[in-house]
N, C-alpha and C positions, 0 to 999 in steps of 0.2 A: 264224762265231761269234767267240769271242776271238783264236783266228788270225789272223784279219785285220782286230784292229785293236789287235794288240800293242803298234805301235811308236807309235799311239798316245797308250795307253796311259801311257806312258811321257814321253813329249815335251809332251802337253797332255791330264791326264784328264779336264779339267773337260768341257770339247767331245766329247771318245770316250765320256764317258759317259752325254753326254748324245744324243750319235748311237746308241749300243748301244739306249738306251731307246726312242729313236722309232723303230729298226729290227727287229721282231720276229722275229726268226731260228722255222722252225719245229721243233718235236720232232725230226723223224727229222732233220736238220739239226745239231742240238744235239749229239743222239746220234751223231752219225756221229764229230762231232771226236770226245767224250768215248772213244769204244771206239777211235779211231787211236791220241789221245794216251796213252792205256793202254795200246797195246802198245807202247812204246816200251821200256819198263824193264823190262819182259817179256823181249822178244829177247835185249836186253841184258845178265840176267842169265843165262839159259839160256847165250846164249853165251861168255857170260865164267867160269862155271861151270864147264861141261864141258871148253872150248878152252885155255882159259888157265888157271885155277885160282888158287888162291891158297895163301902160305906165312906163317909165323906162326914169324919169326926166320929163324934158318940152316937149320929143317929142309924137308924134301923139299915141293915143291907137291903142295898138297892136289885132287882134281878130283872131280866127281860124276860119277855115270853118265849118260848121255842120260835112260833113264826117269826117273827122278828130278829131274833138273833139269828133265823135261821137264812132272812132276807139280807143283812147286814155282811155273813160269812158270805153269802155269793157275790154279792158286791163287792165284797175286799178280796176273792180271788177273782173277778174279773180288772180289778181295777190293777193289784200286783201283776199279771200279765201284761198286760195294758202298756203299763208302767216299764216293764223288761223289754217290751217290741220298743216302744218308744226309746230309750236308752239305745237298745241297739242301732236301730235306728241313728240315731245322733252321730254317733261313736262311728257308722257307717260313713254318714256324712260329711262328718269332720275329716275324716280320712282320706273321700275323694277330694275336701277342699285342697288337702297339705300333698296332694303328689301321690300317696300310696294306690295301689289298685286291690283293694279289699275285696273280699268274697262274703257272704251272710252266712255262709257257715263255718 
C-alpha cells in the first residue's frame, strides 16, 4: 500500500497517484499496513514511558508503571485505528457527496 510507494510519493506524485489508482491493493492488504503502522507509537510510548520517563524542569524523572503504560499503549492503538476508519470514512463520504463513486478499497 502506501509503503511502497512513499518515495514516490514524494519525487513525482502525479505518476504514483496515478499507479496507486490503477493498482487496487486488497482489504486485508490495506489492513495489515494500517495495524503495523499503528504500532509503531504504541511500542514507542510504552517504552519510553516506563524505561526512560520524563522530567518537567530540574525535578526527579517521572516514569509509569508497566500496567499502565501498558493500558495506555492499547488504547492509543485502538484509538489510531479508530481514528484511520473514521478518516476513511469521511473521505468516503465526502466523495459520494461530490459525484464520485468510490470503492473502500
Amino acid at each position: 500500500m502506501i509503503l511502497n510507494h512513499l518515495w514516490g510519493i514524494y519525487a513525482h506524485p502525479l505518476e504514483e497517484w496515478q499507479t496507486i489508482d490503477n493498482r487496487h491493493e486488497s482489504l486485508a492488504y490495506s489492513l495489515s499496513h494500517i495495524m503495523l503502522i499503528a504500532l509503531f507509537p504504541c511500542v514507542m510510548g510504552y517504552y519510553s514511558s516506563v524505561y526512560l520517563g520524563w522530567s518537567i524542569g530540574t525535578g526527579n524523572p517521572v516514569f509509569l508503571t508497566h500496567e499502565s503504560a501498558l493500558f495506555i499503549a492499547a488504547a492509543m492503538y485502538i484509538a489510531l485505528i479508530a481514528g484511520v476508519f473514521a478518516l476513511a470514512y469521511l473521505a468516503h463520504w465526502m466523495a459520494v457527496t461530490f459525484g464520485a463513486e468510490p470503492t473502500f478499497t
